[in-house]
mmCIF file as Biopython writes it, N, C-alpha, C and O atoms, coordinates in Angstrom:
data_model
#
loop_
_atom_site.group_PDB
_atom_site.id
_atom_site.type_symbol
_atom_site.label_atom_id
_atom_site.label_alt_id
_atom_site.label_comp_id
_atom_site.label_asym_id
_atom_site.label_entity_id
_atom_site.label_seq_id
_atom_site.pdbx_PDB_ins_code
_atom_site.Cartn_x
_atom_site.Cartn_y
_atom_site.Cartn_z
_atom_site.occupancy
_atom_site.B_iso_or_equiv
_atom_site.auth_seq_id
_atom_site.auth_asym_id
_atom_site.pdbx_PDB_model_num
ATOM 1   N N  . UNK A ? 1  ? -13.105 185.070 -66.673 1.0 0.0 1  A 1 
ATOM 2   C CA . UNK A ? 1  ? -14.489 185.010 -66.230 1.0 0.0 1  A 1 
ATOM 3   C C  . UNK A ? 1  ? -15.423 185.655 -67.263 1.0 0.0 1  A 1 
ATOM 4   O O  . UNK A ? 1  ? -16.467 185.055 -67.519 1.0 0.0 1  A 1 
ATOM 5   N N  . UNK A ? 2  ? -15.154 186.830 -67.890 1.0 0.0 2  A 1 
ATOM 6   C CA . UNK A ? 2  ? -15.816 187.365 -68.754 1.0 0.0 2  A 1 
ATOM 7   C C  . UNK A ? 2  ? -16.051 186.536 -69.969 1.0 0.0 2  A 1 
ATOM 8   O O  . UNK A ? 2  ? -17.096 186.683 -70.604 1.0 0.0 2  A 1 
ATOM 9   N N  . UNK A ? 3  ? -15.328 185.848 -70.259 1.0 0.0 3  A 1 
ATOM 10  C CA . UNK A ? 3  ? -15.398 184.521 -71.583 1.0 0.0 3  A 1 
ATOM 11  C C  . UNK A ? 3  ? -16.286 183.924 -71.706 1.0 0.0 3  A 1 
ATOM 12  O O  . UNK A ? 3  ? -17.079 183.715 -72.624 1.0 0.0 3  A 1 
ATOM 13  N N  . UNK A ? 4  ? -16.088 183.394 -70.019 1.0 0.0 4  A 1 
ATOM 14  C CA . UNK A ? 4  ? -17.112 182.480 -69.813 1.0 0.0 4  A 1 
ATOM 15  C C  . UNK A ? 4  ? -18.603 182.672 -70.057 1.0 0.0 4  A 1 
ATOM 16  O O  . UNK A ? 4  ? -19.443 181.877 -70.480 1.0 0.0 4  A 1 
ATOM 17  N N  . UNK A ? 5  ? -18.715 184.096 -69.627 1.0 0.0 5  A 1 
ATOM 18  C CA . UNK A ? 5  ? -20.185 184.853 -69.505 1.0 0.0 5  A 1 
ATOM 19  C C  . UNK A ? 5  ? -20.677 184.788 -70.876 1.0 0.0 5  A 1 
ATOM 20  O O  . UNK A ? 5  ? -21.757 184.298 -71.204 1.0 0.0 5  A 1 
ATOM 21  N N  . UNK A ? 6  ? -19.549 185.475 -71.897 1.0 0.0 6  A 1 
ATOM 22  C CA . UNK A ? 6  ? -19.771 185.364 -73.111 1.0 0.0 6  A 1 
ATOM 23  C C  . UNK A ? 6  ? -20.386 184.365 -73.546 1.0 0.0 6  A 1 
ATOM 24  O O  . UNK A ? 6  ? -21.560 184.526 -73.880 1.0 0.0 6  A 1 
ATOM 25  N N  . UNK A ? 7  ? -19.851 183.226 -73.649 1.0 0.0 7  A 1 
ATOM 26  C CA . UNK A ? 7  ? -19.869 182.109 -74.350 1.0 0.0 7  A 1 
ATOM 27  C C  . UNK A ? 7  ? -21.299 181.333 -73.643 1.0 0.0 7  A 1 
ATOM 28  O O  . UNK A ? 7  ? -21.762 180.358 -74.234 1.0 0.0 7  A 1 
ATOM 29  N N  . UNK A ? 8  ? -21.941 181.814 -72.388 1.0 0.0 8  A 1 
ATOM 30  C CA . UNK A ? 8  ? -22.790 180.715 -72.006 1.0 0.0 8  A 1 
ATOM 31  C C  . UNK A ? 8  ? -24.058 181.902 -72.144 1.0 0.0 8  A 1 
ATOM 32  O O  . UNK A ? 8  ? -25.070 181.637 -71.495 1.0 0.0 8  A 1 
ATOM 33  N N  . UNK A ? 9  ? -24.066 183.161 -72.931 1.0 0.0 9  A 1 
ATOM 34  C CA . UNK A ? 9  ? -24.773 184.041 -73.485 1.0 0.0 9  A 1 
ATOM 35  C C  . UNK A ? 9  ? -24.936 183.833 -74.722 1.0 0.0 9  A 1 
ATOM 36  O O  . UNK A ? 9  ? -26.020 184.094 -75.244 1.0 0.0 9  A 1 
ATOM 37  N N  . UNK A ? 10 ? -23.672 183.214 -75.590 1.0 0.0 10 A 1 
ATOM 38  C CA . UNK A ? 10 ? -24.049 182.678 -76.937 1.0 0.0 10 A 1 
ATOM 39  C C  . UNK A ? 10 ? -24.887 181.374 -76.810 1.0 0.0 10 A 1 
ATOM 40  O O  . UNK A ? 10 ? -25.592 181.182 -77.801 1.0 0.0 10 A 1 
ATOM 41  N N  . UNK A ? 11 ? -24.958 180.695 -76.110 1.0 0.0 11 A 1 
ATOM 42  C CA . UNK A ? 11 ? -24.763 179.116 -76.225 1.0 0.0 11 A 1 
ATOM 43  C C  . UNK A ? 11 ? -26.527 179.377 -75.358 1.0 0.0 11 A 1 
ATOM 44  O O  . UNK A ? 11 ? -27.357 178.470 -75.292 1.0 0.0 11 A 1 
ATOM 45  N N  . UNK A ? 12 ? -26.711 180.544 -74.888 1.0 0.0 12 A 1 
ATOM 46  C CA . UNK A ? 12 ? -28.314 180.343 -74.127 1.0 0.0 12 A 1 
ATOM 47  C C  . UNK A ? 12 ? -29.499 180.165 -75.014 1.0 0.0 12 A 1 
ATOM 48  O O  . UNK A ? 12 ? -30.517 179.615 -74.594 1.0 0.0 12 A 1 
ATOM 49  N N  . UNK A ? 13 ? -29.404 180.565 -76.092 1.0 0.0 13 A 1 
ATOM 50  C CA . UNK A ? 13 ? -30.714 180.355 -77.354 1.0 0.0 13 A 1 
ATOM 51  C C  . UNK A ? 13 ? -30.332 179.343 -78.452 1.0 0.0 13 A 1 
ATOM 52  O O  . UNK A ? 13 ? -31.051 178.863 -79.329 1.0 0.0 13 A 1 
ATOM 53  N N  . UNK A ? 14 ? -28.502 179.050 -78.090 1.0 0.0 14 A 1 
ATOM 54  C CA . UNK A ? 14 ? -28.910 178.059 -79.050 1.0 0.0 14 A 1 
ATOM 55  C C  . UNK A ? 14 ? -30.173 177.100 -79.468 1.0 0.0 14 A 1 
ATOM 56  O O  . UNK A ? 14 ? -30.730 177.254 -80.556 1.0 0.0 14 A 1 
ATOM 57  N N  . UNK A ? 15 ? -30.537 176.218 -78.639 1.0 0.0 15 A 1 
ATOM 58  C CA . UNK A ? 15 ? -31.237 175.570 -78.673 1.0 0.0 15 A 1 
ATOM 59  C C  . UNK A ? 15 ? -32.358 175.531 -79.277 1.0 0.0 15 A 1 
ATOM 60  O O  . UNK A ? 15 ? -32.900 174.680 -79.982 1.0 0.0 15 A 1 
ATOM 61  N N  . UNK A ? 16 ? -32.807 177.113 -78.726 1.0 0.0 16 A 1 
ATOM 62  C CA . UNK A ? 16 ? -34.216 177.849 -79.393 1.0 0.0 16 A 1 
ATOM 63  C C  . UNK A ? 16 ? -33.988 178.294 -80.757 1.0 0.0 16 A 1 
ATOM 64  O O  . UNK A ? 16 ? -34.970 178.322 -81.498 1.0 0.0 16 A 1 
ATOM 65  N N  . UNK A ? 17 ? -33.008 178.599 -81.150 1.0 0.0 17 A 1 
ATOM 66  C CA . UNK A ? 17 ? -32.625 178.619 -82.531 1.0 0.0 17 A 1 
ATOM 67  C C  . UNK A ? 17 ? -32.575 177.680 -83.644 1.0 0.0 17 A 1 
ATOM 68  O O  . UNK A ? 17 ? -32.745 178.027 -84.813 1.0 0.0 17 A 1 
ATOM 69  N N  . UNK A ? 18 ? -32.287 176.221 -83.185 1.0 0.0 18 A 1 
ATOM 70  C CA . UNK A ? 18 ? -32.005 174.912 -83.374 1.0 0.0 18 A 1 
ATOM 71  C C  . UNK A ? 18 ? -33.246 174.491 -83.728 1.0 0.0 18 A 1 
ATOM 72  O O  . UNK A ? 18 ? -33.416 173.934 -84.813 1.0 0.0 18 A 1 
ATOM 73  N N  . UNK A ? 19 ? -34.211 174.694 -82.906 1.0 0.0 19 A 1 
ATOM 74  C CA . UNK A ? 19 ? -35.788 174.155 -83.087 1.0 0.0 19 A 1 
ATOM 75  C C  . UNK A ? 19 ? -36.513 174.984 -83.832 1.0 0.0 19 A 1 
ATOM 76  O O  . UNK A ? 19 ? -37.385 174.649 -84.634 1.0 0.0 19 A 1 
ATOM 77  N N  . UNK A ? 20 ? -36.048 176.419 -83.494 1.0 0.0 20 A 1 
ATOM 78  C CA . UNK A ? 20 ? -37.035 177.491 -84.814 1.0 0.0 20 A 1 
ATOM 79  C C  . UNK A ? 20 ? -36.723 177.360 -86.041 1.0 0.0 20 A 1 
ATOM 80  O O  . UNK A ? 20 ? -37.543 177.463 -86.953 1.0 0.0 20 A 1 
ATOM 81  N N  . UNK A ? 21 ? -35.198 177.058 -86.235 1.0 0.0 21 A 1 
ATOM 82  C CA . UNK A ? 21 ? -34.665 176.972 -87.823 1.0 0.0 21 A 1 
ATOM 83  C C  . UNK A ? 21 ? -34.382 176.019 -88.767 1.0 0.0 21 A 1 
ATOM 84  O O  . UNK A ? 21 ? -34.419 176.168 -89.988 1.0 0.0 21 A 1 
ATOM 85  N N  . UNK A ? 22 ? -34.066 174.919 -88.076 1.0 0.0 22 A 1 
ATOM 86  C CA . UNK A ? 22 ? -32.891 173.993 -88.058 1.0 0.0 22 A 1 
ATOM 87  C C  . UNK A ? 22 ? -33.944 172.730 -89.445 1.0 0.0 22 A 1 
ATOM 88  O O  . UNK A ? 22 ? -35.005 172.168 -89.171 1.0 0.0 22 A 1 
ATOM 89  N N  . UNK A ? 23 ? -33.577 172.681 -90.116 1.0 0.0 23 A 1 
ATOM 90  C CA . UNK A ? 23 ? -34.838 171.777 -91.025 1.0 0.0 23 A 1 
ATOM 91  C C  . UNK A ? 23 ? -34.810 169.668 -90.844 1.0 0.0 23 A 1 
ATOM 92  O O  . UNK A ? 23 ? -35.405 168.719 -91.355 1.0 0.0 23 A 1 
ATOM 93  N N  . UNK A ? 24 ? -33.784 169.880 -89.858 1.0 0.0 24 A 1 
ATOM 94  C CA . UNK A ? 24 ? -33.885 168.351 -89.091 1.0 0.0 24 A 1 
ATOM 95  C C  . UNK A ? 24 ? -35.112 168.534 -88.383 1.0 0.0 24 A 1 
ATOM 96  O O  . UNK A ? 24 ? -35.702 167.506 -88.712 1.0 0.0 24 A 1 
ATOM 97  N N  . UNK A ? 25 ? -36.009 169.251 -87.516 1.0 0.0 25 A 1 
ATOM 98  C CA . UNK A ? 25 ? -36.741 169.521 -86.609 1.0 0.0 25 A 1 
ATOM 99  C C  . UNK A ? 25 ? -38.295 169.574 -87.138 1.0 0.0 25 A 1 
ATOM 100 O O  . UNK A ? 25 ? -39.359 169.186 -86.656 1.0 0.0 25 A 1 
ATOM 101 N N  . UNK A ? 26 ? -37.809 170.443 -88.733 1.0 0.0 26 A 1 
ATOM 102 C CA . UNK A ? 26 ? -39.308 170.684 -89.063 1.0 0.0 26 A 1 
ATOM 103 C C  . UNK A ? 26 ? -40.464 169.572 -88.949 1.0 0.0 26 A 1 
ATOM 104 O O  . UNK A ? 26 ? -40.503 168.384 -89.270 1.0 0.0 26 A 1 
ATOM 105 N N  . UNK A ? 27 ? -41.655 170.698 -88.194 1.0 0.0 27 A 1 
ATOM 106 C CA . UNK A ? 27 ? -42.775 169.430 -87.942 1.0 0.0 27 A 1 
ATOM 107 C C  . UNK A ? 27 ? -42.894 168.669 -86.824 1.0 0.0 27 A 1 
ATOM 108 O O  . UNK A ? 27 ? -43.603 167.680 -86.636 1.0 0.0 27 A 1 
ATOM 109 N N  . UNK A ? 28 ? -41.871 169.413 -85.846 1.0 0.0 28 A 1 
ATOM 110 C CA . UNK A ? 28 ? -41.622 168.479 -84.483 1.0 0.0 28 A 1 
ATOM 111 C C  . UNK A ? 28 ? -42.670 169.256 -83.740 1.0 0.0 28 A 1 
ATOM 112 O O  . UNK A ? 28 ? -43.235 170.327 -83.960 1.0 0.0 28 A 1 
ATOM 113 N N  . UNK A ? 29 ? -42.718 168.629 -83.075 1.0 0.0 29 A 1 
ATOM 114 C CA . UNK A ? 29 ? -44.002 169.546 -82.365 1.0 0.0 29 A 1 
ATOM 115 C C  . UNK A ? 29 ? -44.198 169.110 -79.976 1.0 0.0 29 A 1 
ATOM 116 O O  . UNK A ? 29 ? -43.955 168.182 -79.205 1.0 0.0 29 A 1 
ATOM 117 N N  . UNK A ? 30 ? -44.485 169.838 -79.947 1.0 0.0 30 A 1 
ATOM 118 C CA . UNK A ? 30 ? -44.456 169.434 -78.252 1.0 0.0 30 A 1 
ATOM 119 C C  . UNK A ? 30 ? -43.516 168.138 -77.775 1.0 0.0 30 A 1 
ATOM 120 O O  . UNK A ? 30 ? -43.965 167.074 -77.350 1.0 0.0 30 A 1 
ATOM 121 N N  . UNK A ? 31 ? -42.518 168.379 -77.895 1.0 0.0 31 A 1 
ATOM 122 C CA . UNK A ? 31 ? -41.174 167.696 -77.555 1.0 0.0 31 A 1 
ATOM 123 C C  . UNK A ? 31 ? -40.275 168.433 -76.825 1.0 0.0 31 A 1 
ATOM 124 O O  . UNK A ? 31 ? -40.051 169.567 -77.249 1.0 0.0 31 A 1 
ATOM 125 N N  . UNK A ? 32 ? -39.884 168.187 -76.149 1.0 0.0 32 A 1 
ATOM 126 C CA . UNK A ? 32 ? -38.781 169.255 -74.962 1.0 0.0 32 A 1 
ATOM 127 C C  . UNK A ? 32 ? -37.228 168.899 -75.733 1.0 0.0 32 A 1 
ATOM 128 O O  . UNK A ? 32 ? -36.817 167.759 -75.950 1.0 0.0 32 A 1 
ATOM 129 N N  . UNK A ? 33 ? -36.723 169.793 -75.971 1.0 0.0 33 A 1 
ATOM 130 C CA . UNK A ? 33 ? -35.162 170.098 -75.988 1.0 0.0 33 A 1 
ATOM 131 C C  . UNK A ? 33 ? -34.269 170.294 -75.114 1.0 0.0 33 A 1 
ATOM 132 O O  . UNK A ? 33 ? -34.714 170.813 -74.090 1.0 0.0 33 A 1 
ATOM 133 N N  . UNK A ? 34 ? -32.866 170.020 -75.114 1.0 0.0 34 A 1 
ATOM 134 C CA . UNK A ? 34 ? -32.004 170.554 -74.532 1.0 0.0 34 A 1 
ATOM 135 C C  . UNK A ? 34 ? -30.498 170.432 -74.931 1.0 0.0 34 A 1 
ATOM 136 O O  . UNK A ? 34 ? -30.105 169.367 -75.408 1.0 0.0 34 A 1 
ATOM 137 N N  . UNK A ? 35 ? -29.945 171.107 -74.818 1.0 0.0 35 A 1 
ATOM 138 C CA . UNK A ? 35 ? -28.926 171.366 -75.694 1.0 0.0 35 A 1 
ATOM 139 C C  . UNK A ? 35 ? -28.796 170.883 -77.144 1.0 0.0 35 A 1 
ATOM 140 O O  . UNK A ? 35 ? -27.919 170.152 -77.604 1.0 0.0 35 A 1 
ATOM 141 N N  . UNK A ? 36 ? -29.819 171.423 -77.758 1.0 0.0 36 A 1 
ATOM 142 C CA . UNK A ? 36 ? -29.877 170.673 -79.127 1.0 0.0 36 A 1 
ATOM 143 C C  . UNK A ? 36 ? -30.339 169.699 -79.330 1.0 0.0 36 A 1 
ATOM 144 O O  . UNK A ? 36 ? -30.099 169.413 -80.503 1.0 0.0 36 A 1 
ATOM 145 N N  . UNK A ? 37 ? -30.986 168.844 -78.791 1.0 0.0 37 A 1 
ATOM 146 C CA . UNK A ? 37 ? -31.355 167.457 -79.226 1.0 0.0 37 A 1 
ATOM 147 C C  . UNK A ? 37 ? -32.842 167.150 -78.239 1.0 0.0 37 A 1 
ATOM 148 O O  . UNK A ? 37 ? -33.166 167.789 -77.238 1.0 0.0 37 A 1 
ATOM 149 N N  . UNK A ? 38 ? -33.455 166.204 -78.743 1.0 0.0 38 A 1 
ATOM 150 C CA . UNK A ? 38 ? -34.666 165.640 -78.058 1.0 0.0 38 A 1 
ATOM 151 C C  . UNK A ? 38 ? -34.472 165.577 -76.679 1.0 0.0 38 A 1 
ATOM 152 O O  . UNK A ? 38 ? -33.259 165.386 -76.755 1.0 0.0 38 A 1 
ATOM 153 N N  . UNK A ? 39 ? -34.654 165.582 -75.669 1.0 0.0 39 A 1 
ATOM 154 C CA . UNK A ? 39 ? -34.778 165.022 -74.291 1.0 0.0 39 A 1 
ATOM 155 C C  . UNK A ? 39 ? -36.232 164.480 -73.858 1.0 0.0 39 A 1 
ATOM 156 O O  . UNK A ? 39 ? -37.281 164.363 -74.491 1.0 0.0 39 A 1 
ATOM 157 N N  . UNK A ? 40 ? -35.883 164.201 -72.553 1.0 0.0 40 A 1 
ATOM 158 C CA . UNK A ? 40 ? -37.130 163.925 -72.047 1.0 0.0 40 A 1 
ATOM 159 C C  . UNK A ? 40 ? -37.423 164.703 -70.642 1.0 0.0 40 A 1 
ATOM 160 O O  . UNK A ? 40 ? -36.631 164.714 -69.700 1.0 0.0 40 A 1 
ATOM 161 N N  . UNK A ? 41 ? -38.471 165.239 -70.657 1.0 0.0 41 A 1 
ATOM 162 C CA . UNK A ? 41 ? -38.605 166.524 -69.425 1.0 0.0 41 A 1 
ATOM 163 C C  . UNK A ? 41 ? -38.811 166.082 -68.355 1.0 0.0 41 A 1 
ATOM 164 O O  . UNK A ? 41 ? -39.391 164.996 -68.332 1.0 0.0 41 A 1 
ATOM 165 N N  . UNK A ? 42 ? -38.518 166.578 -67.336 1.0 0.0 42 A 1 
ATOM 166 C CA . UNK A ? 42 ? -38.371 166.188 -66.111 1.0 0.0 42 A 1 
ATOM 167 C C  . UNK A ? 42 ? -39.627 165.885 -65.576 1.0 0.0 42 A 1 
ATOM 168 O O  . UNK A ? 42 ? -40.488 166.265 -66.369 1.0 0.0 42 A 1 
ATOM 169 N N  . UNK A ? 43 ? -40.238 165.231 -64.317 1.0 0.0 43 A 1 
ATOM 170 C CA . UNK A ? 43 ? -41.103 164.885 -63.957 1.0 0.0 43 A 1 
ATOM 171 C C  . UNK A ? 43 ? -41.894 165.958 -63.890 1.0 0.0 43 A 1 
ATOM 172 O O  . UNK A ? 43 ? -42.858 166.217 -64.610 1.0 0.0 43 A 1 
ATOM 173 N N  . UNK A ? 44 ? -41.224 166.896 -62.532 1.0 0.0 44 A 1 
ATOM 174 C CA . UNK A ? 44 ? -42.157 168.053 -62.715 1.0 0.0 44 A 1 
ATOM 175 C C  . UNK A ? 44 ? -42.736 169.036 -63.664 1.0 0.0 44 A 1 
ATOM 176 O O  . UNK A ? 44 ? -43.630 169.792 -63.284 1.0 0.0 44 A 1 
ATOM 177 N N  . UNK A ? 45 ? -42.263 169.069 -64.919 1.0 0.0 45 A 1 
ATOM 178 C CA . UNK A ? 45 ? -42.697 169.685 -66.288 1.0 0.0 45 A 1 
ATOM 179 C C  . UNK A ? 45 ? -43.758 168.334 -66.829 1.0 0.0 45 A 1 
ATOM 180 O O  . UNK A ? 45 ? -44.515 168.696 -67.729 1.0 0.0 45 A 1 
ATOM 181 N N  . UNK A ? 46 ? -43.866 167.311 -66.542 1.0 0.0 46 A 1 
ATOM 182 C CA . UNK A ? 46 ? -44.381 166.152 -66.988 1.0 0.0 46 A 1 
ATOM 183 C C  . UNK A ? 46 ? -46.273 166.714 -65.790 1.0 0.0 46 A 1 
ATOM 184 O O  . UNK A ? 46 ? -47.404 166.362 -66.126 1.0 0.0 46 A 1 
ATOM 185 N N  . UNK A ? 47 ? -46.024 167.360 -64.846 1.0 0.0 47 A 1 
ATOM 186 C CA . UNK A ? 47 ? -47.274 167.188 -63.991 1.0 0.0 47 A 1 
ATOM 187 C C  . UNK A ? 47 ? -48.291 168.215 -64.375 1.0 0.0 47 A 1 
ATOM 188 O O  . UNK A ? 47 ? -48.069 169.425 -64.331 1.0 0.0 47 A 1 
ATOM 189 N N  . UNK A ? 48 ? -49.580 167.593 -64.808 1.0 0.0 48 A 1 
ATOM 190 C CA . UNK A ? 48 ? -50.789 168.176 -65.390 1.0 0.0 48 A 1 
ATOM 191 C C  . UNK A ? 48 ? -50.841 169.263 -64.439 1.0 0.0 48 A 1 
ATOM 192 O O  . UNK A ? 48 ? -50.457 170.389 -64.758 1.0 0.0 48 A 1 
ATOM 193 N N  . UNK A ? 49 ? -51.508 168.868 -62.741 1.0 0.0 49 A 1 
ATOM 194 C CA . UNK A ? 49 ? -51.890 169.670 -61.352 1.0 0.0 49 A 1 
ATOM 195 C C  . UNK A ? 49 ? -50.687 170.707 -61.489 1.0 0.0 49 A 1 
ATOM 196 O O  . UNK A ? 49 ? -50.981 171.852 -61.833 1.0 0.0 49 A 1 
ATOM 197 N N  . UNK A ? 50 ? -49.642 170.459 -61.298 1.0 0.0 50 A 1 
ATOM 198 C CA . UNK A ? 50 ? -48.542 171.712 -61.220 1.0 0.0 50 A 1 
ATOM 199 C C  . UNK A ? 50 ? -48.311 172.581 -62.257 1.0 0.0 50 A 1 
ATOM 200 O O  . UNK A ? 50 ? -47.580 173.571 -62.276 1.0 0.0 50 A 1 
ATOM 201 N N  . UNK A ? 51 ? -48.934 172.161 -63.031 1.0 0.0 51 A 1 
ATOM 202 C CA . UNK A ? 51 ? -48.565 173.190 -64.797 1.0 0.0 51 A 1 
ATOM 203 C C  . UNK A ? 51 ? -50.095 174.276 -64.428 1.0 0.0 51 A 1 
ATOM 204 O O  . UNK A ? 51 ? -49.907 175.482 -64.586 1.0 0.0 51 A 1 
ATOM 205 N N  . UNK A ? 52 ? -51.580 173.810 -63.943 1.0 0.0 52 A 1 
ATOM 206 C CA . UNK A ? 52 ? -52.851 174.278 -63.718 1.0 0.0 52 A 1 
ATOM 207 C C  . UNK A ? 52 ? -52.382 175.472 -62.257 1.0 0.0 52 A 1 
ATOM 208 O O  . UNK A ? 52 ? -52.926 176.539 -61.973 1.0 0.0 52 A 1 
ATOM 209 N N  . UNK A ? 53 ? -51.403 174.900 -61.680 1.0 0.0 53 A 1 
ATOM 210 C CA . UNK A ? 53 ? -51.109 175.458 -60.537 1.0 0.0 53 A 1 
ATOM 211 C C  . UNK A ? 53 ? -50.624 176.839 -60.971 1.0 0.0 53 A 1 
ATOM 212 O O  . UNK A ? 53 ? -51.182 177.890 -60.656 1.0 0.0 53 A 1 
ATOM 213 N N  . UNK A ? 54 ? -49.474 176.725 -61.763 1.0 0.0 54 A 1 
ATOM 214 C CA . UNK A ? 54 ? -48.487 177.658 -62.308 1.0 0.0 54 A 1 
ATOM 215 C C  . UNK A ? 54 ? -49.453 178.577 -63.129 1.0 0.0 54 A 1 
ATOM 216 O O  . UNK A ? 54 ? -49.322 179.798 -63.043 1.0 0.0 54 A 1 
ATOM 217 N N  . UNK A ? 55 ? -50.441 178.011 -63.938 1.0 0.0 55 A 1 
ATOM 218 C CA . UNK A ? 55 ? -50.982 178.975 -64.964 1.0 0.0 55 A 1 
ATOM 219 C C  . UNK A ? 55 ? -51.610 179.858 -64.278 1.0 0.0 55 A 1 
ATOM 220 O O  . UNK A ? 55 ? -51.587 181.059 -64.548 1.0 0.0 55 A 1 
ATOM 221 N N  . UNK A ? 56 ? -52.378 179.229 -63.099 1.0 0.0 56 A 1 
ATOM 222 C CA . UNK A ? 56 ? -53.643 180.197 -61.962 1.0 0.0 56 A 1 
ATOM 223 C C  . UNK A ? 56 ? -52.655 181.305 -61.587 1.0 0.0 56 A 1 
ATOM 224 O O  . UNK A ? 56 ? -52.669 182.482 -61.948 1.0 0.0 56 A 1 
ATOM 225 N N  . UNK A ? 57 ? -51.767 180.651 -60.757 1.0 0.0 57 A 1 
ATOM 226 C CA . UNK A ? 57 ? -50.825 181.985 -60.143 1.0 0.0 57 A 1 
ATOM 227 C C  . UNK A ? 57 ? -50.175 183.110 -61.494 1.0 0.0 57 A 1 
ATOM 228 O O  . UNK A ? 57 ? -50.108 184.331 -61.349 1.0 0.0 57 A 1 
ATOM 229 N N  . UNK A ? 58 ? -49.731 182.342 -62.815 1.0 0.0 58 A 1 
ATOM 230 C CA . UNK A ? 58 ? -49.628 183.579 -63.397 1.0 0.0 58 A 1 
ATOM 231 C C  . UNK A ? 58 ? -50.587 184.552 -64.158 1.0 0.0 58 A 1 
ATOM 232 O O  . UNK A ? 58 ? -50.335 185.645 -64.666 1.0 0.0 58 A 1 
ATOM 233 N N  . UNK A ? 59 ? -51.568 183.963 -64.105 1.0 0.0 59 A 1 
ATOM 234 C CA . UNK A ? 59 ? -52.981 185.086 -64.323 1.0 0.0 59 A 1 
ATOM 235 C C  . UNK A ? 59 ? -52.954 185.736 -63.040 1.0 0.0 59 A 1 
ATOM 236 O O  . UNK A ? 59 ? -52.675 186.930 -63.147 1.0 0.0 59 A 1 
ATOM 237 N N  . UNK A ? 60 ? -53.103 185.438 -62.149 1.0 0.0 60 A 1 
ATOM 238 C CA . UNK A ? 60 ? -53.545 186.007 -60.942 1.0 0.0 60 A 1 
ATOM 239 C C  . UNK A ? 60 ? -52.288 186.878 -60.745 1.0 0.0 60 A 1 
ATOM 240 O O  . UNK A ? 60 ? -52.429 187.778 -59.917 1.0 0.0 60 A 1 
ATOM 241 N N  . UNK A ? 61 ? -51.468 186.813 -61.154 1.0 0.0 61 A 1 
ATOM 242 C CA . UNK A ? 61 ? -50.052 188.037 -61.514 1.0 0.0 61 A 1 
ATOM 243 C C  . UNK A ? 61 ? -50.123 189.223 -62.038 1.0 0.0 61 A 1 
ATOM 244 O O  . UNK A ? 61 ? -49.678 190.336 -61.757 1.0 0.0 61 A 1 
ATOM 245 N N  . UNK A ? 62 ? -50.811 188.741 -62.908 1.0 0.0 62 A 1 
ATOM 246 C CA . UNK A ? 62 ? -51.237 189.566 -64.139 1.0 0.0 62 A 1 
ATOM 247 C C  . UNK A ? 62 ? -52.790 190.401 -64.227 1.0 0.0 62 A 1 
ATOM 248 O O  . UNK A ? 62 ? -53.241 191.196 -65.052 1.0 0.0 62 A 1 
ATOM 249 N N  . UNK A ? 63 ? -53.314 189.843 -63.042 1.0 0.0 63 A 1 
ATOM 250 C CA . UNK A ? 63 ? -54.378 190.442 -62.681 1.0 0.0 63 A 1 
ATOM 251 C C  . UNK A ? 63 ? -55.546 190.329 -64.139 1.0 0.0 63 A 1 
ATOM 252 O O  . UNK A ? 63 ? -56.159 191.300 -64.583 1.0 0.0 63 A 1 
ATOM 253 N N  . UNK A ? 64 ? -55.627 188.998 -64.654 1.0 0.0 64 A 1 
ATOM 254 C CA . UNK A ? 64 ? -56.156 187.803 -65.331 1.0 0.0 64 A 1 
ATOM 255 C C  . UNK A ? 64 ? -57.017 187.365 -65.294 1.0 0.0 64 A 1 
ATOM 256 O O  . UNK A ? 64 ? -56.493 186.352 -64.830 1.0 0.0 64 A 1 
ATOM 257 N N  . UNK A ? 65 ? -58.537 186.969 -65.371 1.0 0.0 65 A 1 
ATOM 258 C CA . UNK A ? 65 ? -59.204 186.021 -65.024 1.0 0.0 65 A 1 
ATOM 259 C C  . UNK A ? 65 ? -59.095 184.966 -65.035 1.0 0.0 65 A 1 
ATOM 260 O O  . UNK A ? 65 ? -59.990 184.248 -64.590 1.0 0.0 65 A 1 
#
């Protein structure tokens, strides 16, 4: 079990590593990743209203205007 933990602790930034470094990528710009490669984001990451939703509540978290 501990392996496992390991290994899906290495394998959690891959990705973010992949896109910060990686010189296949350079110049990519607002494209969603996942496990290394292009994807396409899910609907709800796709919704204008729910992203405006999310931003209000995390100012208002943060005690934000």
């Amino acid at each position: 079990m501990l392996e496992l933990v390991k290994t899906v602790k290495i394998q959690g930034a891959a990705t973010q590593c992949y896109v910060a470094l990686h010189p296949q990528v350079k110049g990519i710009s607002g494209e969603y990743f996942m496990d290394s490669n292009k994807a396409k984001a899910s609907y709800h990451a796709q919704d204008a209203e729910l992203a405006k939703k999310l931003w209000d509540f995390s100012l208002s978290m943060n005690n934000l205007p």
